[in-house]
N, C-alpha and C positions, 0 to 999 in steps of 0.2 A: 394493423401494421404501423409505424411509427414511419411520420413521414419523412423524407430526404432531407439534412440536415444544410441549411444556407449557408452556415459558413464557410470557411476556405482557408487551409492551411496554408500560412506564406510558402511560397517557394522554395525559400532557403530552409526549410525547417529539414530533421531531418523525418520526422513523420508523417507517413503518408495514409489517411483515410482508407479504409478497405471496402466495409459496408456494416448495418447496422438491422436489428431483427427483434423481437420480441425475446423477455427471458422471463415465461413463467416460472415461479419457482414457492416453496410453500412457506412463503414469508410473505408473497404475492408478486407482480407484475414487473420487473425493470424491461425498459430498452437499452440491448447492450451493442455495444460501437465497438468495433475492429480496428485496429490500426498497425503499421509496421513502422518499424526504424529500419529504413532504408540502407543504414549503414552496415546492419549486418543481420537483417531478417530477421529479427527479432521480434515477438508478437506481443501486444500488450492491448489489452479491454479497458471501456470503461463502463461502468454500472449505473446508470440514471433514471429517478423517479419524478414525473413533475416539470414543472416550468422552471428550472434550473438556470435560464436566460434575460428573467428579469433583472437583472441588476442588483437583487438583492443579496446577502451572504447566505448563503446554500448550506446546510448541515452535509460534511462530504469527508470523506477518510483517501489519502495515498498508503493501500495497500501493497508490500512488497511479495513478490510469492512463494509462498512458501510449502510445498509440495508433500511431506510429512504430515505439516499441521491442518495444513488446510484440505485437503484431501483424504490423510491415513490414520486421521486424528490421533497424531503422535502428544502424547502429554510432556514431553519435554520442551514445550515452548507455549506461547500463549494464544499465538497466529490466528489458526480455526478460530476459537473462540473469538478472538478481536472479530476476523473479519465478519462471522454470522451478529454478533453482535450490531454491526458495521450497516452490514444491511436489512434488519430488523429496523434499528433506529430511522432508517433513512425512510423506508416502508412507513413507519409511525408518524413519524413528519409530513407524510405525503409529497415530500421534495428533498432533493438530495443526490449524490453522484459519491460511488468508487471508482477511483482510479487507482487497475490493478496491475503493477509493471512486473514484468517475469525475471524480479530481479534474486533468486532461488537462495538463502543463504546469504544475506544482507549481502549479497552480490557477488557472491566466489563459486557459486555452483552446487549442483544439486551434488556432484562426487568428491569434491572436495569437501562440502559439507558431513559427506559421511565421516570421509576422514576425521574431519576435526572432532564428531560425537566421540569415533573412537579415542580420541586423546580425552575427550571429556570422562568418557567410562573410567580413563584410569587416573582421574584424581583434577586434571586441568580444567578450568572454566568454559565458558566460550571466548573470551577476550584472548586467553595465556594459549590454546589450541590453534587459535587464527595467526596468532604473531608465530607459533614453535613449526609450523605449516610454513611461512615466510610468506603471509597471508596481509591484508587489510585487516584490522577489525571492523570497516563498515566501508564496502566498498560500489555502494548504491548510487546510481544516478539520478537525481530526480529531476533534472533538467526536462525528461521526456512529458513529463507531469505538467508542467506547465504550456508546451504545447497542445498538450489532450484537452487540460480545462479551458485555453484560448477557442481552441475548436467547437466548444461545448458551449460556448458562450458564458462560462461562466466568471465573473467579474472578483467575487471576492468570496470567502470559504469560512464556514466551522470547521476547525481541522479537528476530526476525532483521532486523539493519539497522547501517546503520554515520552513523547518521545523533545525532547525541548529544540534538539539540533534540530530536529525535522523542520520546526518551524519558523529555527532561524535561518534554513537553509533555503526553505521556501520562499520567506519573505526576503531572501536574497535576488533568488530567481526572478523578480516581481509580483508572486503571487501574493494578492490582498488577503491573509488570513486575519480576519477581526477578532476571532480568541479562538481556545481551545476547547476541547471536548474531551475531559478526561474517559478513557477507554479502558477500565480494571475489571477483567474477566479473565477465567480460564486457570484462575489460577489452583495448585494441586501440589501433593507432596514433591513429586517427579520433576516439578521446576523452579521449584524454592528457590535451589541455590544460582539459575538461571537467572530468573527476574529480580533478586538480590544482586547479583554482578551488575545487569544492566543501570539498576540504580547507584549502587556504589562506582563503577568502573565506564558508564558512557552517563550518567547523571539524569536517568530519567524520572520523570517526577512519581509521587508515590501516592499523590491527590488530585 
């Protein structure tokens, strides 16, 4: 069992430690951490292999969650695939950490997500569905993220993602990411025109 974690979320954070357990799985071994947002009981994991605490940059992905892909392996997005990829790599490295926030549909929800496929079925992107809904097109927090990896002791990050905001968004927040880690899987007929928006329309990189 993985021992009781030293560190100590500040007070004012709005994250509160739950508890933390063993997660066989057939990639092999993480210990996964619990946690809540106090503010509205909101539950968010994270996934660590390894000595994570050293000081060093950690190979580690902020996964958003995405219930479709990652669970119903829906081919209209890349998610699943990112995240098993995600924790594969980190498994191969021998160290590493996901940080996985319940943030369903870059953060507008699991049914309002639906909605918005349904405007995608009839011809609209995912960008033009989110605004025709009076939507966010990316409405994530990752503010939470960095109190997770403060918790985790972790100091500075390989961000696996292909996403550019993410990691200017990060290196906003304070998080040290030393580079990135291009993350291209999953990709299929069913989300061509998907993963072309996000490159053309939120500028995600395509190397």
């Amino acid at each position: 069992m993985p021992t009781t974690h030293q560190n100590q979320i500040k007070d004012h954070s709005p994250v509160r430690f739950i508890a933390s357990c063993r997660l066989p799985t057939q990639w092999g071994e993480f210990t996964m951490y619990g946690f809540e947002d106090v503010r509205n009981r909101q539950e968010h994991i994270a996934l660590t292999v390894g000595n994570i605490a050293s000081g060093e940059a950690v190979l580690g992905r902020i996964h958003s969650e995405c219930l479709t892909g990652d669970a119903l392996f829906s081919k209209r997005c890349d998610c699943g695939p990112q995240l098993e990829a995600a924790m594969k790599a980190v498994q191969h490295e021998g160290c590493g950490v996901i940080v996985y926030l319940r943030q369903e549909g870059r953060g507008i929800g699991l049914l309002n997500k639906i909605c918005a496929y349904k405007l995608q079925d009839e011809g609209m992107d995912t960008v033009e569905a989110n605004l025709a809904l009076g939507l966010p097109v990316d409405a994530r927090d990752f503010s939470l993220a960095k109190e997770i990896l403060d918790y985790l002791g972790v100091q500075s990050i390989q961000l696996m993602t292909n996403n550019p905001q993410k990691v200017a968004t990060l290196k906003a927040l304070g998080i040290n990411v030393t580079n990135r880690v291009p993350l291209h899987v999953g990709q299929n007929p069913e989300n061509q025109q998907y993963l072309h928006t996000k490159m053309e329309k939120m500028g995600h990189f395509t190397n």
